[in-house]
N, C-alpha and C positions, 0 to 999 in steps of 0.2 A: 238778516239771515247770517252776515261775516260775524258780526258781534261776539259769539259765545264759540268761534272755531278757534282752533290750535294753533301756534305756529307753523306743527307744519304741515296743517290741512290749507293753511293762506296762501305760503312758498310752492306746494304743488300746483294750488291751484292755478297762482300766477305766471308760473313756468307752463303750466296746458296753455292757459289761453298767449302767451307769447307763442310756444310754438306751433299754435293753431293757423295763426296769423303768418309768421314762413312758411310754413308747407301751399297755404291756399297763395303764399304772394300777396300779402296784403297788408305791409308790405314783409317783402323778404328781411329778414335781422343778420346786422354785419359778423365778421367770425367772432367779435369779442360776444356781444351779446347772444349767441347760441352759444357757447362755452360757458357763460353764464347760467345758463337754461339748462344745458347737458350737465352741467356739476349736479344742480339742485336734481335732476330727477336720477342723477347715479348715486347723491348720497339718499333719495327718499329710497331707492331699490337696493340700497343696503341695509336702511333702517328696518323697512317692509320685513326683508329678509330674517333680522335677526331679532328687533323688537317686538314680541306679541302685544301690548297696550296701544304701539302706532299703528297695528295694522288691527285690532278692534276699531279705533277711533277714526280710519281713515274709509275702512267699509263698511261703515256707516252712515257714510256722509253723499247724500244724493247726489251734490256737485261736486263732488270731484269723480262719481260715475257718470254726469254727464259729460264733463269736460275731457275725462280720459277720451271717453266715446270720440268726442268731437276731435281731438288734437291725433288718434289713431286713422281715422277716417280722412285726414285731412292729408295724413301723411300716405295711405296708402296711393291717394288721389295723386299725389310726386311721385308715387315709384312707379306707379304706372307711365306716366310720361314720359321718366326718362330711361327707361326700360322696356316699354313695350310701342310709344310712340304714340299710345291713346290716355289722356287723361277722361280719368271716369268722372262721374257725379257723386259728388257725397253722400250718403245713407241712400242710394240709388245701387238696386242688385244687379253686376254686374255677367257677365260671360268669358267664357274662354274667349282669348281674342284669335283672329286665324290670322297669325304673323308670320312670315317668311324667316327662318333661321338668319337668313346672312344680317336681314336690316334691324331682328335681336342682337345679335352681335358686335353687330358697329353701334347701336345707341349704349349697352353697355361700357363698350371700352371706352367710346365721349363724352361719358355721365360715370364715369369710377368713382371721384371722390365723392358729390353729392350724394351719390348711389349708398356709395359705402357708408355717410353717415347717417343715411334716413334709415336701411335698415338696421343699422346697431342703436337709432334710437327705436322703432320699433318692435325692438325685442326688447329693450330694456319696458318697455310701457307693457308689453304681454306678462313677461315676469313683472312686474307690479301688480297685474291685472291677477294674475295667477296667486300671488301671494295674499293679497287681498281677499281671499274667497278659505283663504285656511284661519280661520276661528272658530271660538269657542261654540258660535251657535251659526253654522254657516248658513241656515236656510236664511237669514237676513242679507247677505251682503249677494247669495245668488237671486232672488227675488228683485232686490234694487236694481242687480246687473239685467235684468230678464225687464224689467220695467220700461228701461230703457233702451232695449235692445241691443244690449251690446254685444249679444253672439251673430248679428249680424256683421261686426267688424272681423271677426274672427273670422268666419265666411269668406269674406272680400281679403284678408290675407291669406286664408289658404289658396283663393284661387290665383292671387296674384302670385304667391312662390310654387304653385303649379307650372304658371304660366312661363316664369322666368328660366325654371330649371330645366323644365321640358323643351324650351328652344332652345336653351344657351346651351346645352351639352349636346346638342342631336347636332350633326351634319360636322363638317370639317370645321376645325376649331383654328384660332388665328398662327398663320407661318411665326412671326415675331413671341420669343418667349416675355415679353413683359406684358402683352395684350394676352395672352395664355393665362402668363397669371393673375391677371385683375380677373380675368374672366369667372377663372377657378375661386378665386374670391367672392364674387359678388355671388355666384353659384351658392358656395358653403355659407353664405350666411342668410340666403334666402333656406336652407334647410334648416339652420337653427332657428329660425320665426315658424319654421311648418311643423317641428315636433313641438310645441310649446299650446297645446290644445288641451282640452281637458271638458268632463262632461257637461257642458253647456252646448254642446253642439247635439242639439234637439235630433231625436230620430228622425223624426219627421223630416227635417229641414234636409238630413242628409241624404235620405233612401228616396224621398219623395219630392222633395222640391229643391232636386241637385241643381245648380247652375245652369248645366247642358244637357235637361230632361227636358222633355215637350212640356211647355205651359200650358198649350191648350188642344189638351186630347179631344178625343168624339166622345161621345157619350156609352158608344160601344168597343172602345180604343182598348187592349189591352194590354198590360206588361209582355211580355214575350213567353211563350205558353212553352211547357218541357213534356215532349212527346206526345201522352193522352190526356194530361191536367190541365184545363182552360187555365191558364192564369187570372186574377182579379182584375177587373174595370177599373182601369186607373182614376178615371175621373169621379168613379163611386168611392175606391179606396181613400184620395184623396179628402174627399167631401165629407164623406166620414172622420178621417182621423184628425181634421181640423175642426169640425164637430164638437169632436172629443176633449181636445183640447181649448175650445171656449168654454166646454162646461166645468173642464176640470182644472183651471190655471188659477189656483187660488195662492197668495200669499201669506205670509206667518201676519200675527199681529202686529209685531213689531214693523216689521217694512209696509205693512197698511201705514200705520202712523206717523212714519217717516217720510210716506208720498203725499197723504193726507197734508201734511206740514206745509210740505214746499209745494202743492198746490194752491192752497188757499191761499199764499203768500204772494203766487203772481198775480198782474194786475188780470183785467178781463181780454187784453188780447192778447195778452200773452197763454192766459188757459183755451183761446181758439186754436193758438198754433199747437196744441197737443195732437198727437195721431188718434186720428176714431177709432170707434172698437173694432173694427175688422182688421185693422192692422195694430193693433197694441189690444193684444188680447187679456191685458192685464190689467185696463184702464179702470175696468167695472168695480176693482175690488178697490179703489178711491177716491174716483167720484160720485158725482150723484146719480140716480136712478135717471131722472131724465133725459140725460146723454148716451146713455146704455141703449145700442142696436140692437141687442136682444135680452131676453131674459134669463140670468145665469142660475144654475141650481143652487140656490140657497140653503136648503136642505144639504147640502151636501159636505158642510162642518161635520155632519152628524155620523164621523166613521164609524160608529159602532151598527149602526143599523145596516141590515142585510137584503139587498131587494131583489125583487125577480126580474129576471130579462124579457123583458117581451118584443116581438117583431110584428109591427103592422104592416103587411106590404099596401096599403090600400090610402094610406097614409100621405097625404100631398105636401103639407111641409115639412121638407128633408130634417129639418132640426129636430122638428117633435117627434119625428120618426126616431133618430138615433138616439133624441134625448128618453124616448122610451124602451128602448133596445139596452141604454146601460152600458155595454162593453164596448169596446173601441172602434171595434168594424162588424156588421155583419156580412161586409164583402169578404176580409178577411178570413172570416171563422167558415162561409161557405168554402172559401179556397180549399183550407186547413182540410176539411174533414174526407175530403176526394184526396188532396198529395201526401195524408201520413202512410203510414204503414199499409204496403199494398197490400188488399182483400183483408181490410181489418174486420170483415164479419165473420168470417176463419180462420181460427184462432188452431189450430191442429198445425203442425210444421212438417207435414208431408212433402216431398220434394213434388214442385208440380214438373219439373224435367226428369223423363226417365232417364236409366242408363241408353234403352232400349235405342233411344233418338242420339246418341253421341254420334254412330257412322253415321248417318246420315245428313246432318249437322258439317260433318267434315267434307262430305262431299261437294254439300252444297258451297261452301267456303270455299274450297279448291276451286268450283267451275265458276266463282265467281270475281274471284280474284285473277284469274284466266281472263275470262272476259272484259273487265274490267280495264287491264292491261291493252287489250287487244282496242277497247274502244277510247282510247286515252293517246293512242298513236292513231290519227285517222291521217291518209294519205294527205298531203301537202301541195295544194297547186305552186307551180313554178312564182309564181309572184308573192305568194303568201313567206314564200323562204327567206326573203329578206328582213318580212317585218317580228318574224318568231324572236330573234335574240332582245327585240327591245319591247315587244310585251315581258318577257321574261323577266328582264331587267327592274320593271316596275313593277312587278307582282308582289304584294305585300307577304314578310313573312315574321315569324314571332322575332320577338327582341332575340337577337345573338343565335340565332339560330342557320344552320348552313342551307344555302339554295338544294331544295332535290333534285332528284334528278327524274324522277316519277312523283310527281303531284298527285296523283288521282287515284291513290289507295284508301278506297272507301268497303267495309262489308256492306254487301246488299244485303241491309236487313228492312223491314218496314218501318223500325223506328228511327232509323235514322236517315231515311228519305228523304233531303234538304237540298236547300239551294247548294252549290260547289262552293260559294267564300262564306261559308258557315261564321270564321271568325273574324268579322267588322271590326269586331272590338280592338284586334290587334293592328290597326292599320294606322297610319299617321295621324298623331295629334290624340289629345287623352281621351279615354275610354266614358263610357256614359258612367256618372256618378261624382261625385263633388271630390272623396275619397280616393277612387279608383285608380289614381296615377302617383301616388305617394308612394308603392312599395315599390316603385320603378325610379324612386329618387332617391329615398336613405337608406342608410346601411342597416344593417340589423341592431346597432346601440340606440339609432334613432328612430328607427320606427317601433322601438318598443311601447311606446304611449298611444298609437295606433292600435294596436294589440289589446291593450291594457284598456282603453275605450269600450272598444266593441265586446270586450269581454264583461265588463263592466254592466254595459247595458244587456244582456243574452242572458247570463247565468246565472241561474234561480236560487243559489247562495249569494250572491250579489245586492240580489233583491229586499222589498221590503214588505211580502208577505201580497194578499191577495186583497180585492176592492171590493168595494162593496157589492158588488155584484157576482163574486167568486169569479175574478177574473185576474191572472198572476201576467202583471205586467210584462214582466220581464220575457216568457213565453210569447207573450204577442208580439212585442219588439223583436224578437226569434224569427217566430213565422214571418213578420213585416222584411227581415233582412234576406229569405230566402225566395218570397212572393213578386219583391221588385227586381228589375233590370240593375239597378245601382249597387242593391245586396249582393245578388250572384257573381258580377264582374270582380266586386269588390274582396269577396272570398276567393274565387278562383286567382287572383295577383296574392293575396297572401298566403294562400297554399303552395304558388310557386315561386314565390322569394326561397319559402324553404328549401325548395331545392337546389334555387340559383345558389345561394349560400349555401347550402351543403351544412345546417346546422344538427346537431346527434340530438338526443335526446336531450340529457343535461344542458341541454340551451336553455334560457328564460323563452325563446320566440317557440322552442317547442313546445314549454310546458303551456305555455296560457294559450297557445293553439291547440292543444289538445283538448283544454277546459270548454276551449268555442266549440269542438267538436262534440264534447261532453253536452253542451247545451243543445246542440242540435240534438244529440241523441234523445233529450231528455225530453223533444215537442217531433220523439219517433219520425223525424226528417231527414233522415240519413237515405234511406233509398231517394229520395229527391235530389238531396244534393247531390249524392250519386250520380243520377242521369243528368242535373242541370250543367255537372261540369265534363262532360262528355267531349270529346272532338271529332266529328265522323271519319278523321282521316288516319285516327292513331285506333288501335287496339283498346289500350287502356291509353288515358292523355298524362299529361305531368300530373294535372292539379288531382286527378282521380289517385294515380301511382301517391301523393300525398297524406291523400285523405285515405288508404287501405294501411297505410303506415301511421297515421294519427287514431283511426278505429282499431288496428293490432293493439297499440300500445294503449288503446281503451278495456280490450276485452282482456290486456293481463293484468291491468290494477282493478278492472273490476270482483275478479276472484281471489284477488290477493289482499290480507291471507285466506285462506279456504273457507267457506260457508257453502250452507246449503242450498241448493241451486234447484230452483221448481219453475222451467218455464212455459206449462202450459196453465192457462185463464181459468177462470171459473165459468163450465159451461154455462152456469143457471144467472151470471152476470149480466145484464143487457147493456151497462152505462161504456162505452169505449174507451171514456176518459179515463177512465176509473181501472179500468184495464189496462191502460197505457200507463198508468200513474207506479205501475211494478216493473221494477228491472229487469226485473227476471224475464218476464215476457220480452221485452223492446229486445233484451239482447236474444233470447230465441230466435226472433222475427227477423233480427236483422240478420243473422248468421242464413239462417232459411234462405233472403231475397239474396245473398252474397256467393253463397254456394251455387243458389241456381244461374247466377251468372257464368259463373267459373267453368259450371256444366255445358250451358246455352250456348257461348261466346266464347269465352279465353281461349278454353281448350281446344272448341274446334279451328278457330281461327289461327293459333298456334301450332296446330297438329299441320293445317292444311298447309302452309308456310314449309313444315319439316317436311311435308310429302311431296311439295314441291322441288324444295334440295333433294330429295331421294331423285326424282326423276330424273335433275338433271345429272345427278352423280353415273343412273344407269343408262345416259343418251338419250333419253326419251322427249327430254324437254330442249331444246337447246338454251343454254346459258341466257344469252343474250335477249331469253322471251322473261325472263325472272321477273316476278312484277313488281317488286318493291327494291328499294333501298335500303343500302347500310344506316341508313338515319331512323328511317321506318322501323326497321329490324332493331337496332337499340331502345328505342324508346317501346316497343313489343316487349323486348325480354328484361326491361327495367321493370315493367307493368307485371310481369311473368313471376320473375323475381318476386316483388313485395306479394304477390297472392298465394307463391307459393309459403312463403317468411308468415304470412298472413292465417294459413292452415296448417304452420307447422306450429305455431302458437295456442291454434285451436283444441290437436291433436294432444299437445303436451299438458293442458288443463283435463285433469280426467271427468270434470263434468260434464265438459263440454264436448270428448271426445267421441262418446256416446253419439251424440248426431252427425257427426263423417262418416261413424261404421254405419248407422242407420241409412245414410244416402250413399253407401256403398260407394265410399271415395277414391276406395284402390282400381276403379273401373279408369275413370281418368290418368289416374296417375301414372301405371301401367301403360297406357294407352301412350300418355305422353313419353314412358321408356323406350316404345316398341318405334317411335315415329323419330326418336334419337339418333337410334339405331339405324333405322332408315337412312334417314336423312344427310346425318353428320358423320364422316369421317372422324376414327380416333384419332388423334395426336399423337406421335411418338414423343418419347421421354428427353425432354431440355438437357444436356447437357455437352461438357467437354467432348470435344473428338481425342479420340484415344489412341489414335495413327496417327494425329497432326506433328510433324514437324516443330521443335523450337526454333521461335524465329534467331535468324543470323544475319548478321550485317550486311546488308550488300556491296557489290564490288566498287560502286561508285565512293562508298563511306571511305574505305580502304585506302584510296589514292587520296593526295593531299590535293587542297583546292588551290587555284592560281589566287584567286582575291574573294572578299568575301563578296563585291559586285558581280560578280559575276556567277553568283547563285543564279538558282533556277525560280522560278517564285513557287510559292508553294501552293502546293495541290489544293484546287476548287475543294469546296465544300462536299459530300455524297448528299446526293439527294433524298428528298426526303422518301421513307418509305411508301412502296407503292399498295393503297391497302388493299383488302382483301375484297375479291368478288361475292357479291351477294349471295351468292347461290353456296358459297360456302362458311355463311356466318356459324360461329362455332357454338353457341351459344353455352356460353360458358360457365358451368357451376349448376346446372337448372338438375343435372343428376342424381347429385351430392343430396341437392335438397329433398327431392324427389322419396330418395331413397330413406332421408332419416325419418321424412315423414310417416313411411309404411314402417318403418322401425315403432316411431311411437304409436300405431296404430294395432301394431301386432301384439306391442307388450302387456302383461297380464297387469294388474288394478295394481295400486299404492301397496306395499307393503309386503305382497306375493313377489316370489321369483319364479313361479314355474304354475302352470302352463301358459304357452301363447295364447291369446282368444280366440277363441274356435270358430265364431263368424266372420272372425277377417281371413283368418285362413283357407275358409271355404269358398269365400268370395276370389282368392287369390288365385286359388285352383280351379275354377267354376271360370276364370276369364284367360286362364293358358300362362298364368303370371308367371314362374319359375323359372319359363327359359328367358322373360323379360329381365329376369333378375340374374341369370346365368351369364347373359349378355354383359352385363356390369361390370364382372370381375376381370375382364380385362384391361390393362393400364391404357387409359386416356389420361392426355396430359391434361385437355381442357378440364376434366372433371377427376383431380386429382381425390387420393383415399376414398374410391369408388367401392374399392375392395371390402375394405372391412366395411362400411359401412351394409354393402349386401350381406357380409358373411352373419352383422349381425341380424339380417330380415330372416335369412335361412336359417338361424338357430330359433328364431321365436317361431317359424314359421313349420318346423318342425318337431318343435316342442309341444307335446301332446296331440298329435296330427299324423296316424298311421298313415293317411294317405299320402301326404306331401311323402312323409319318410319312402314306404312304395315306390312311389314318384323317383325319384330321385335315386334311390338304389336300381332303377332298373337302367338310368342313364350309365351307371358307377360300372354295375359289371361288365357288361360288354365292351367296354372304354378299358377297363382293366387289363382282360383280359388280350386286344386286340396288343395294346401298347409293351407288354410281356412277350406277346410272339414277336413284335417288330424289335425286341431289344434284347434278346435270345443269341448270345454268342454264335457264329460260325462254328460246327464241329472238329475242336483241334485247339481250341482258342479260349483263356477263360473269360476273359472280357474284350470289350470292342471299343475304341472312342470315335465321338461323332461333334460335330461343331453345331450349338443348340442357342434357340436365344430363352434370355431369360427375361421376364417380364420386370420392367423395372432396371434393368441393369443395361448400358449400352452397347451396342456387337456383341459378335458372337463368343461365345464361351466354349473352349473345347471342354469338353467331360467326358468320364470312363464310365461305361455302361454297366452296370455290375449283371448279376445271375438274377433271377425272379425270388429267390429266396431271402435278399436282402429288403429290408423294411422301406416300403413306399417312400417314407418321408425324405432318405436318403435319395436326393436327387442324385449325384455323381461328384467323382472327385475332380477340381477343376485344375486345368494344367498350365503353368504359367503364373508369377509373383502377381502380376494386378488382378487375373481371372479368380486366383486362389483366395485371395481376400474377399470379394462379393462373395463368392459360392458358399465359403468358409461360413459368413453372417448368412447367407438364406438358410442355411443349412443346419445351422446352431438353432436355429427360426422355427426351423419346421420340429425339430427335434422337442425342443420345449412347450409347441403347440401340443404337438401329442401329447406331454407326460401333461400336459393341462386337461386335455380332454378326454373325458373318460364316456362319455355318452355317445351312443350311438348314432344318433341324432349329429352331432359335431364331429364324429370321423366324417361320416357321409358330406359335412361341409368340406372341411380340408381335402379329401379325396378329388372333390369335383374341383376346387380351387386348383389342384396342382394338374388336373385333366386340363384345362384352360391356357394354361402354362404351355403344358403341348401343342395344344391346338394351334397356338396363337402364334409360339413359334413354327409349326408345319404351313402356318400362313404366311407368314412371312417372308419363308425358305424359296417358297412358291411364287410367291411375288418378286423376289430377285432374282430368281431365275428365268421369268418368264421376258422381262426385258430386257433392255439394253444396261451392260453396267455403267455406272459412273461413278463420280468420287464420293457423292454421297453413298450411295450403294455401297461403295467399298470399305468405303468406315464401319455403315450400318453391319 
């Protein structure tokens, strides 16, 4: 079998089996001789690298895929031991071990250097393995590797640099900085062994037969079910997709012939010690028939033919059953057809949530967010007081996240009725799933291959088209990633690495995670994942706030550039697939199930929150009953934020825009001004105090010091800021948005400038909108350029709209008219001045009051070198608005904008006179 091998298929080989023999201790090779060993396999992993001919001739060669095998596995079998304190079994599948941080720690820093050179040889052996598999005809050298199983090794590495990073970083790390830094070493290069994976890591083996999943379910056991959708029977799922995989593990010719070779070649007990067909699912396609456990589809060379699926449930042996069924699961394909696209046999996009139900919706959220609170504090026996702070202490919370201070903000809705520690998965030690704890170890340069996998395997350009049974792989592997426990966890960590890292669009980890979202979308799974990545204790949770931001930036590349958009079905269509298989539809549906959230939920959950600040703004509530936190509340208005970014994307596609006016979206939105308004105190305007004093030296500066010992030491640090009480979260910017939304909502089609659309308008006036929007124009600093942004909802909103116009002129004159008597010189006297605030400008501004003859726009002349400057620019402001607008329609804007102006200064006046002065006052 050596005879007709290379030199340097012999030097590798001889170098595996040496260092096969170190790692197992058998015996151990002195430093000259592993130096020996590590040269030859750092120049074959340069050759690999750069010669294409060495790396045809080398993955080809059976034994040196067995011996890789054997010299990885042998190795792993060392890094466990001095690493984790357990030496495993070779080709024996191992487990997360449950190790104590501190005694990972100390066998670390007593094992550095062995440590350190086992795994820089085991990553030089993965990169070999890895380059090995890039040739001209790669189904040969993946076959040989699958023959032999050597994604099992791969496996037993991932979990072993799971296992290492996940202890060696968690808990207090060593006082001495040179045990810090072996530590941080041995850490960073167990990462470079964990991104070095590639698609050999079978779905199956990932989603389904993780490490730390049950091996042996019930027979009624299921994945963990997401609200009303049973999940699939694990043990059916299972049984099936390995099934599957006996019938379908065929090999090219070529790697038949190369197993074929080196089987006949051993003697007869050496062919006993081969693995049976249950475990080397590969065996059948090179030995003979009578060792074969089952009988594999032979027919199934035959891609061209096209066969029908059929389901016997009556059917007693499970194989012939699925071997008759044809596609991969029929657990699976039952799952699928209940968790796509909710009520897929109505295909109409009617909102199933009225307007009608939003108050009610808010009440209910208000009394139960009350309550909730109220039951969340139950009275304390005297003995239990001691033991609260260290339940506390051990309460599990997500990675970097701060302790709350109210745990128990849950809406009571019915679907989210669940035990209170909802999230298990975040609790000490890695999550269920083989995968699952990797995006909680590398950075984003390194877990790009994680990305790139999964994407790999989902994405139906990825793919290689459909089976002979019209079954598109890649789709099933889709559904299989969102159906198990392993898939859901395993998205939901990589939807919040995104956030952890804060990466924008232009990232590579966003763009190929929009692609996965792309595939979900494309197997209509988006309202699933939706609810599977739920938190009962957030509003919206990070991973959802992800995924509303990965689905925006779905629905704007998908109309870009513009085509034509027809998202309702063909009623006379019966097939669902086939329905589902149009874009146009999936994106209908989903905007539908997304809206009706916003309606359901967001809003009122949101609104109830502001009515709460209202209350306690007007005494009703006392502060200290507020049921949530500032943690709570951010992570509310981040979710708040991306839905509204979410609709304002929608609104601005004009296909798409159509369906917000149709579900009459200015109801909400509105709703959400008016509960702002409530709720939130405005902000006054940032800036310089304009009375303050330049500082000057103090007296002490002045006198000369006796020594410089005899300084004072210098002033403590200020503490840190103390933050804001809950009840007064400002929710910042949510206005702005709000507003530009009804902007593009109101504006007339592509190409038109005039008129505004007449059923948003009506809708606007039909829900009392205009003083919602009148409310706006006042300066809040939270929600800066509040102003124009309304000024421009008033112009569309009056723009071909006699009754808004109506509306609004009946506010104008009697405001006019009042503010003329109030500014009406004394008899004797031409003009009068008065001290006025201006919006936007800080303190007060004295100005001359002119006669009623003089033109609106002219506020007044202002008195004083700093006063005269601001007034000067409003005033130039106001003057070239006018000679702008010439429609009637947009006086009636500016008119009520400078009405505001007064108002808000007559409020103000009032407010400072009604208390006590102080120095803020006196500035202001």
């Amino acid at each position: 079998m050596w005879v007709n091998d290379s030199i340097e298929e012999r030097i590798f080989c001889a170098a595996l089996i040496c260092l096969e023999g170190h790692y197992n201790q058998s015996p151990a090779m002195g430093p000259q001789s592993i130096g020996k060993a590590t040269g030859i396999v750092s120049k074959t992993l340069e050759k690999t690298h750069t010669f294409k001919d060495v790396r045809e001739v080398l993955s080809r060669n059976l034994r040196v895929w067995i011996w890789l095998r054997r010299t990885i596995s042998a190795t792993i079998c060392d890094l466990n031991e001095k690493s984790l304190g357990v030496r495993s079994e070779p080709f024996v599948q191992t487990k997360f071990f449950d190790i104590t941080t501190p005694e990972v720690t100390a066998l670390i820093i007593k094992n550095y250097v062995p440590l350190k050179e086992a795994l820089q040889m085991l990553n030089k052996l993965m990169h070999i393995a890895r380059n090995l598999l890039v040739t001209t005809d790669p189904e040969v050298p993946q076959d040989l590797s699958a023959a032999i199983y050597f994604d099992h090794e791969v496996y037993e590495a991932i979990c072993l640099c799971v296992n290492v990073t996940s202890k060696g970083i968690d808990g207090e790390m060593p006082e001495d900085e040179s045990s810090r830094a072996k530590l941080n070493e041995i850490t960073e290069l167990c990462k470079k062994v964990l991104n070095d994976r590639n698609k050999m890591l079978f779905w199956y083996r990932v989603l389904i037969e993780s490490p730390d999943a049950d091996s042996n379910p019930g027979p009624e056991d299921r994945h963990e079910s997401v609200l009303d959708y049973p999940a699939p029977r694990s043990m059916q799922l299972r049984d099936e997709i390995f099934n599957w995989l006996k019938r379908s593990c065929r090999m090219s010719n070529t790697a038949i012939a190369i197993c074929k070779e080196y089987y006949e070649s051993q003697t007869p007990e050496m062919k006993g010690q081969c693995p049976p067909g249950e475990e080397n699912l590969l065996s059948w396609n090179y030995t003979p028939p009578e060792v074969w456990t089952w009988q594999p589809d032979t027919d199934a060379r035959n891609e061209a033919a096209t066969l029908v699926s059929a389901w016997y449930p009556d059917e007693t042996d499970k194989f012939k059953q699925d071997q008759a069924y044809g596609r991969v699961s029929h657990e699976l394909d039952k799952w699928w057809f209940g968790a796509r696209i909710p009520n897929s046999n109505d295909w109409s996009l009617t909102m199933y949530s009225s307007v009608d139900s939003v108050p009610q919706r808010i009440k209910e959220c208000e009394t139960n967010l009350m309550q909730r609170y109220a039951a969340a504090e139950p009275q304390e026996e005297p003995g239990d007081a001691a033991e609260a702070p260290l339940e506390h202490e051990h309460r599990a919370e997500l990675p970097g996240q701060v302790p709350q201070a109210t745990q128990n903000f849950v809406p009571e809705y019915d679907e989210y009725e669940e035990e209170a520690d909802d999230d298990d998965s975040y609790g000490e030690g890695p999550m269920t799933g083989l995968l699952t704890e990797v995006p909680n170890i590398l950075d984003p340069k390194q877990i790009e291959a994680l990305h790139m996998i999964v994407k790999s395997c989902i994405l139906e350009s990825a793919g290689s088209g459909l089976t002979r049974y019209r079954e598109n792989l890649q789709h099933c592997r889709c559904r299989i990633f969102l159906a198990t426990d392993c898939g859901r966890n395993l998205l939901r960590e990589m939807l919040v690495f995104i956030a952890v890292w804060e990466k924008d669009e232009q990232s590579l980890i966003f763009q190929i995670s929009s692609q996965i979202v792309q595939a979900i979308h494309e197997n209509a799974l988006i309202p699933y994942a939706w609810m599977a990545l739920r938190s009962p204790k957030d509003i919206i949770s990070p991973a959802q706030t992800i995924l509303l931001r990965l689905i925006t930036y779905l629905f704007r590349t998908a109309l870009h550039p513009p085509k034509d958009y027809n998202p309702y079905a063909d009623p006379k269509s019966d097939d669902v697939e086939k329905v589902l298989a149009n874009e146009d539809v999936r994106l209908g549906k989903m905007l539908n199930y997304l809206y009706g959230l916003f309606r359901s939920r967001i809003v009122p959950e949101c609104v109830a929150l502001m009515q709460i600040q209202g209350h306690v703004r007007k005494g009703r509530v006392d502060p200290a009953d507020f049921p949530v936190d500032n943690w709570d509340l951010e992570r509310a208005k981040d979710g708040l934020v991306q839905y509204l970014d979410f609709l304002y994307t929608i609104a601005d596609i004009f296909p798409l825009r159509q369906h917000l006016i149709d579900y009459e979206a200015v109801c909400e939105l509105l709703r959400l001004l008016e509960s702002l308004e409530y709720g939130v105190e405005k902000a006054p305007i940032v800036g310089t105090r304009r009375n303050e004093a330049p500082a000057t030296p103090s007296a002490s500066t002045s006198t000369p010091q006796a020594s410089s010992s005899n300084n004072p030491p210098p002033p403590p640090p200020p503490p840190p800021p103390i933050p804001e009480p809950p009840h007064e979260f400002p929710w910042a910017g949510i206005k702005g948005q709000v507003l530009s939304i009804i902007a593009a909502l109101l504006q007339p089609p592509p190409g038109q400038s005039s008129p505004g659309n007449p059923t948003v308008q009506m809708q606007i006036l039909r829900h009392n909108g205009i003083v919602s929007l009148l409310n706006c124009c006042m300066y809040d600093d939270n929600n800066r350029f509040c102003r124009e942004r309304t000024q421009l909802c008033l112009k569309w909103l009056m723009d071909g709209c006699p009754d808004a116009a109506a509306f609004i002129q009946t506010l104008v004159s009697p405001n006019q008219q009042q503010q003329q008597q109030q500014q009406r010189p004394p008899p004797g006297s031409s003009s009068v001045t008065e001290n006025v605030r201006i919006d936007g400008v800080p303190g007060e501004v004295r100005v001359q009051v002119r006669s009623s003859s003089v033109p609106a726009a002219e506020v007044g002349e202002v008195l004083g070198e700093a006063a005269a400057a601001a007034a000067g620019a409003g005033e130039a402001s106001l003057r070239t608005r006018l000679d702008e607008n010439t429609s009637r329609s947009e006086d009636l804007v500016n008119d009520l904008l400078s009405l505001t102006v007064v108002d808000e200064a007559a409020k103000l006046d009032a407010a400072a006179t009604d208390g006590d002065e102080t120095e803020d006052d006196d500035f202001m």
